[in-house]
FIFIMI-51608 format. One record per residue: y, x, z of N, C-alpha, C in turn; residue in three letters. Coordinates in steps of 0.2 Angstrom, whole numbers, plus 5000, padded with zeros to 4 digits. Each point is the difference from the previous one (the first is absolute). Layout:
BEGIN
YXZYXZYXZALA/...
END
This chain:
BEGIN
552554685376499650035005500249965007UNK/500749965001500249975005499349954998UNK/499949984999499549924999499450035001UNK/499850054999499550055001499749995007UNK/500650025002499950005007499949955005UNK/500449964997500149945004499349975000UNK/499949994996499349974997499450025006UNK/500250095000499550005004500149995005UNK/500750005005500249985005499749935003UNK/500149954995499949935001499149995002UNK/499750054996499250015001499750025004UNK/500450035005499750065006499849955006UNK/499550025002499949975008500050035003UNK/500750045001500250075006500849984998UNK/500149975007500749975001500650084998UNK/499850055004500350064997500050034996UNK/499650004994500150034993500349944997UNK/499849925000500649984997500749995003UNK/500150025004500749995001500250104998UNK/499650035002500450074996499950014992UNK/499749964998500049984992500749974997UNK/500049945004500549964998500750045000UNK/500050015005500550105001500150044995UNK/499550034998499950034994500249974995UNK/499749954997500349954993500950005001UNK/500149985007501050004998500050064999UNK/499950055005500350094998499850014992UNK/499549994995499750004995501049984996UNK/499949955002500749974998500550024999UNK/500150025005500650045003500150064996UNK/499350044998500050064999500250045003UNK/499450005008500150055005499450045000UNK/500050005007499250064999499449974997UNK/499849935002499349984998500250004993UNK/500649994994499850014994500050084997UNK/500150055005500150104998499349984999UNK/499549995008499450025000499549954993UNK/500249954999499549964995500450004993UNK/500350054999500350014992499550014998UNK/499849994993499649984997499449985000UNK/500049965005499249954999500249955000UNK/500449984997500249934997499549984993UNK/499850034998499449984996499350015000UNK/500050035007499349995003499449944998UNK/499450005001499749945001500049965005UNK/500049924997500449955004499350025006UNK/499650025000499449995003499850065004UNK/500650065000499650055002500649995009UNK/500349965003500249975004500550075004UNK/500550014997500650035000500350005006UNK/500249945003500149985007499650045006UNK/499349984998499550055006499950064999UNK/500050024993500150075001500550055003UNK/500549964999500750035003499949975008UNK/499849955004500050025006499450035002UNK/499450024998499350025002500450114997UNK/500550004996500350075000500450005008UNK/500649965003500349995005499650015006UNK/499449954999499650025006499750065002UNK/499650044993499950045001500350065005UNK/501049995000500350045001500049995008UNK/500149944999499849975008499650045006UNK/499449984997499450025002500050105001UNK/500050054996500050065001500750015002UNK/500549965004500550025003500650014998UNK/500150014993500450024998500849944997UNK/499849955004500549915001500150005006UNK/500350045004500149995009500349965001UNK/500849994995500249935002499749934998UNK/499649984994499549965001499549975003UNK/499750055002499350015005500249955005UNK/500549995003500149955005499749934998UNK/500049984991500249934999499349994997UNK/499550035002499550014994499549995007UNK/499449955001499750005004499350045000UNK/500150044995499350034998499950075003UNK/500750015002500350075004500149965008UNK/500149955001499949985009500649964999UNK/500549994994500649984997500049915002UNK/500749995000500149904999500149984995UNK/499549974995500349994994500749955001UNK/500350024995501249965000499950044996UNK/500049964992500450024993500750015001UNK/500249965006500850004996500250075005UNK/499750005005500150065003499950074996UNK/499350004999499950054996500450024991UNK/500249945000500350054992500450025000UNK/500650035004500350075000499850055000UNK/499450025004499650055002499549994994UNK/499949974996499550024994500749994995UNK/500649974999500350024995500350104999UNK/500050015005500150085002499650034999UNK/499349985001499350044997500050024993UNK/500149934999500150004990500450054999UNK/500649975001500650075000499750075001UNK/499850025004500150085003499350024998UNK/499549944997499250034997499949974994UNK/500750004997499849974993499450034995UNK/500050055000499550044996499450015001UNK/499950025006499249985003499749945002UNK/500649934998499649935000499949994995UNK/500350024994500050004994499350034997UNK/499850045000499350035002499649955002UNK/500149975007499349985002500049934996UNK/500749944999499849964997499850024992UNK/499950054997499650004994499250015001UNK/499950015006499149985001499949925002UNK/499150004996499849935000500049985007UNK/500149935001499549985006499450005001UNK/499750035008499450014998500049975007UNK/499949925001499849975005499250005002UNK/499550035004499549985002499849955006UNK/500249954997499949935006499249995004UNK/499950015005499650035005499949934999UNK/500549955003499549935001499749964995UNK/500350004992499349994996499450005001UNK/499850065002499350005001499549935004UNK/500549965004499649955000500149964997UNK/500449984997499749964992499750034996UNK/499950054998499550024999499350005000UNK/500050015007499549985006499449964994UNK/500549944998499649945000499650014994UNK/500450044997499550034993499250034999UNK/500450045006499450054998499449965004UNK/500149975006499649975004499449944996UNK/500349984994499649954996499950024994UNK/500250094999499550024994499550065004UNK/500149995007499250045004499649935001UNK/500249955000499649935003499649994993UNK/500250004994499849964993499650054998UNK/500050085000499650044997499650045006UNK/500250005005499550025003500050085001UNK/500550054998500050074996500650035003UNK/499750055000500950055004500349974996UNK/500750025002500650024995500350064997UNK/500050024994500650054996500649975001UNK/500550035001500649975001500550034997UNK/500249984996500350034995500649964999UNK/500950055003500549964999500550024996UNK/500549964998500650034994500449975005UNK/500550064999500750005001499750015010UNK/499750065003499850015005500650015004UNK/500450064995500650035005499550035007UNK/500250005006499550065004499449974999UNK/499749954999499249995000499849975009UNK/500749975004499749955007499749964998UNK/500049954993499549955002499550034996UNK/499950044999499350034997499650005007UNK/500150035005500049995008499949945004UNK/500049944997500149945003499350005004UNK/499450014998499549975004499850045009UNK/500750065000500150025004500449995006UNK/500449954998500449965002499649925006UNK/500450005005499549915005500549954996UNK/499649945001500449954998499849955004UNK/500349955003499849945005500449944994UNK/499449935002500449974995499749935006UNK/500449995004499849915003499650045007UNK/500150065003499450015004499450035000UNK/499850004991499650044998500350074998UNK/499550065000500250084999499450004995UNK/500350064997499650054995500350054999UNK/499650064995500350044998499950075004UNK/500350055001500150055005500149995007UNK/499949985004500449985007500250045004UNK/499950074999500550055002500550024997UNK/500149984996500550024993500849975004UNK/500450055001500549975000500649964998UNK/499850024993500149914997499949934999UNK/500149965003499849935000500749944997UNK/499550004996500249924996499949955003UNK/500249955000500149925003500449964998UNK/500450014994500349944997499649974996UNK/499749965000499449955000500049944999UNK/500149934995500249935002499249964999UNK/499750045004499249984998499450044999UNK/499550005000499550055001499550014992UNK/500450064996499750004995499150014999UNK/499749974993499449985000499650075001UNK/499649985004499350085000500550055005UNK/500449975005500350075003499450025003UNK/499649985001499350055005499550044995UNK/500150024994499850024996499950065002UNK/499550044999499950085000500550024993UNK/500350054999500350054995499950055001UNK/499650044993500050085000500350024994UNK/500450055002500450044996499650054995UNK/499949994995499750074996500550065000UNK/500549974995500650044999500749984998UNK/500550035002500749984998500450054998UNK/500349954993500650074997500349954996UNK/500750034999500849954999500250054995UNK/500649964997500450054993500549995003UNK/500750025000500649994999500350054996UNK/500549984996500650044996500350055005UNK/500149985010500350065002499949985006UNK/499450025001499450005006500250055005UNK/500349965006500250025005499250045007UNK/500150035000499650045006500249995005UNK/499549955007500349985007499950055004UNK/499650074996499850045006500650065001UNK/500649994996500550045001500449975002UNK/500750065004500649955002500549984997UNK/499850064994500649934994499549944998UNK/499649995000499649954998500149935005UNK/499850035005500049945005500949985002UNK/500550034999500950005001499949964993UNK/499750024991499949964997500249935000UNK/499349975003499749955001500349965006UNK/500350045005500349965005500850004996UNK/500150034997500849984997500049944998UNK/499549974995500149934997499749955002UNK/499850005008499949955003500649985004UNK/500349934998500649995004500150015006UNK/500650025002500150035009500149965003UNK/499949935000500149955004499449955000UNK/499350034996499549975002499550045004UNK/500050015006499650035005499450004999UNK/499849934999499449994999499550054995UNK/500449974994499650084993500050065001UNK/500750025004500050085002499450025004UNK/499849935007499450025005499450014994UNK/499949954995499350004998499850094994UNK/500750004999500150084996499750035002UNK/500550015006499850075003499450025003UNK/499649935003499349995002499650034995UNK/500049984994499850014992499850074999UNK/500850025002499850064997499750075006UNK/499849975007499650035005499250004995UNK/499749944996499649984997500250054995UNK/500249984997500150074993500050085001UNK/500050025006500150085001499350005002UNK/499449955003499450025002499549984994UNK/500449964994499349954996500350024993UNK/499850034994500350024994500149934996UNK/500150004996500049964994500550044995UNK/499750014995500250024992500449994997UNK/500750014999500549944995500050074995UNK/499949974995500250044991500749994999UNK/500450054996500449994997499849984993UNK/500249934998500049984995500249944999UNK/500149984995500349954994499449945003UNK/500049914998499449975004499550004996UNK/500449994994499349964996499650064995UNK/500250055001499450064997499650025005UNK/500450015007499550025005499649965002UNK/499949924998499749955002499450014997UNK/500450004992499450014995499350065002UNK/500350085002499650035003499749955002UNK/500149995007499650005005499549944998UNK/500449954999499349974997499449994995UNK/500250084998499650014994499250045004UNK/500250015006499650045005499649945002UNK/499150004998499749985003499849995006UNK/499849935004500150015005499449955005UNK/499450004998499649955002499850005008UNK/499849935002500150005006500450005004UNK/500649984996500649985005500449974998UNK/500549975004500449954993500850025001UNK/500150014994500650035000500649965001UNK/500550025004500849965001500450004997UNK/500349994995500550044997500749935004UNK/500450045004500649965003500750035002UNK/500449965000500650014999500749935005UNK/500550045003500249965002500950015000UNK/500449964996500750004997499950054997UNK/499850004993500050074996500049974995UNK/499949924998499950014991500850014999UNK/500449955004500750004999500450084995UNK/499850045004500450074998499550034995UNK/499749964998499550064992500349964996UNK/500150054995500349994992499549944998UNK/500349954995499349954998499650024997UNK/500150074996499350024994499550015005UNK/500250055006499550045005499849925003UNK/500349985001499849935006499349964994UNK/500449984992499250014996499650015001UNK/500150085000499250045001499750015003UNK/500349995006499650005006499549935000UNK/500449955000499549924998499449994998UNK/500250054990499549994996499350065003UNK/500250055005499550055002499649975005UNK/500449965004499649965005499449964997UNK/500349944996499949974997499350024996UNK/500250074997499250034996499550025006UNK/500250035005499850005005499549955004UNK/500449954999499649955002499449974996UNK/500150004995499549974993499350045002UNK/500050075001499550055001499850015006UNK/500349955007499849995005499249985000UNK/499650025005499349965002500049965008UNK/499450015001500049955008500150065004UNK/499550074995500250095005500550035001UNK/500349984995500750035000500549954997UNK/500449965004500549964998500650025002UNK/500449994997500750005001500449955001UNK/500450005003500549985004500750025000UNK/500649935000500650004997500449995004UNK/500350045009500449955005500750034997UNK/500449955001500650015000500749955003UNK/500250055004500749955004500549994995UNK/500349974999500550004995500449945001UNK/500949984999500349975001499849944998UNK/500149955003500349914996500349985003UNK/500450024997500649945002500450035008UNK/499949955005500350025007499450045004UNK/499650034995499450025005499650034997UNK/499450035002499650054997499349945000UNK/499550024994499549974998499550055000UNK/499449995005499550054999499449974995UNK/500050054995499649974995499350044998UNK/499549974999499250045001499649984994UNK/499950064994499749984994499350055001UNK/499549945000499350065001499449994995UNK/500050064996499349994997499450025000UNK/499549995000499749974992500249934998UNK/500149955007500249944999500649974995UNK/500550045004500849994996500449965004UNK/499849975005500449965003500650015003UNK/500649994999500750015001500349955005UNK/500350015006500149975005500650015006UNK/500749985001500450015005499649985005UNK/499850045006499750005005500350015007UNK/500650025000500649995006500650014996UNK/500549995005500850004999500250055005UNK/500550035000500450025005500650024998UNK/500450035005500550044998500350084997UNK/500650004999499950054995499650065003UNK/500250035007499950055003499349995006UNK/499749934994499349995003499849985006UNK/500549955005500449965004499649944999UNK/499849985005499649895002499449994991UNK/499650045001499450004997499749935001UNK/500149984994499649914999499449994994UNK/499550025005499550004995500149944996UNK/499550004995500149924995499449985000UNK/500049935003499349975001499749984993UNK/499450014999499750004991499349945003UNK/
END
């Protein structure tokens, strides 16, 4: 479990989770508080990300108040982030809230990364450019369903604007101006699946969702909370369900005249590989069955390596294309000149 952590400590881009990780890992050792609260998830999956659940449980405590002496070191409360400051004040939380962090970190991570959506951006904007057709938008692994809400959202990329321009969200990490940004898009409809689909219109939903955005990136917090101002006035539908039965539904539902999006962004990682199969091979028949009136469409963010790949499979034709890069949290969008 110590290398567990470390691991993830070394991988963080939040100078204060990895130094209170690294913390964690020796007490781990030691067999002080951080190893009471993480008894038994030493066998966890290597990939269901142990370390951030357990500081996205911490944060949680943070945020509804109940980490007084914390709160100081945590900038997401008005805090300085100092790991080495803060780890007596979080080694005593552990201590005195061993049972109730025990509890949160047994829930998944349900990060909804707001800035995504402009890499994204880049998908959807050149499957309204190629078809010509609203979009069905249809997402796995939604969690509250904000990028279901992306076209809701402003985005500037070089000086140029689109999108909503009263929308208090605005995107702009941008390494270039993706193709067709002056594209019209119309939304038909939008509806997401997740295993344990958060609701932004409540205030355990939205304390949810703000717990496991790291406390020392401002930035994501601003775009959240913006988010979910957008979320309390515009619905979007997230199902509870499993991905690849509830894909299969939906795609079984005809849908002419408009081209359908099936997309997703850091999610294949956490599906089982059978389910990660069948969702492929549904796409995949999906697409066989696609016309010029109803085509479907495949985006998906997904990891390479030191960075994310935005990748765009569209039929009738089939044509399969990494069409920007970015960062994991959807940071310096680079479109890919083709």
């Amino acid at each position: 479990m110590q290398r567990r952590l470390l691991r993830q400590a070394r991988s963080m881009g939040s100078p204060l989770y990895a130094g209170l990780l690294e913390r964690c890992a020796d007490d781990v050792g030691a067999g002080g508080p951080a190893a009471k609260v993480l008894r038994g998830h030493g066998a966890d999956p290597s990939d269901s990300a142990l370390g951030l659940r357990l500081m996205a449980a911490v944060h949680r405590l943070v945020l509804d108040g109940r980490a007084p002496r914390l709160a100081p070191h945590y900038p997401s409360v008005g805090g300085r982030a100092d790991p080495a400051a803060a780890w007596p004040a979080l080694a005593d939380l552990l201590e005195q809230r061993t049972e109730m962090i025990r509890e949160l970190v047994a829930r998944p991570l349900q990060t909804n990364e707001v800035g995504r959506s402009q890499a994204l951006l880049c998908g959807f904007l050149e499957v309204a450019a190629r078809t010509g057709l609203p979009l069905r938008l249809l997402e796995v692994g939604a969690c509250a369903g904000l990028n279901l809400r992306w076209d809701l959202y402003q985005y500037e990329a070089r000086g140029q604007k689109r999108g909503d321009l009263s929308s208090p969200v605005r995107l702009c990490s941008f390494e270039g101006v993706p193709r067709a940004f002056d594209v019209p898009v119309t939304i038909a409809s939008r509806r997401g699946c997740d295993q344990a689909p958060v609701d932004p219109t409540t205030e355990e939903g939205r304390l949810t969702l703000t717990s496991c955005i790291w406390a020392d990136h401002l930035l994501r917090l601003r775009h959240l909370r913006l988010a979910l101002q957008v979320a309390a006035r515009v619905p979007a539908e997230v199902d509870c369900a499993a991905a690849a039965p509830w894909l299969d539904d939906q795609l079984a539902i005809p849908a002419p005249g408009v081209a359908t999006v099936v997309f997703h962004s850091i999610v294949a990682q956490y599906l089982h590989p059978e389910e990660r199969r069948r969702l492929e091979e549904s796409i995949a028949a999906a697409g066989l069955a696609a016309t010029r009136r109803a085509p479907v469409a495949w985006l998906r963010m997904e990891p390479e390596g030191a960075e994310c790949a935005l990748s765009l499979a569209l039929w009738p034709s089939g044509e399969d294309a990494v069409i920007a890069r970015c960062g994991f949290h959807g940071e310096g969008v680079r479109p890919v000149t083709r």
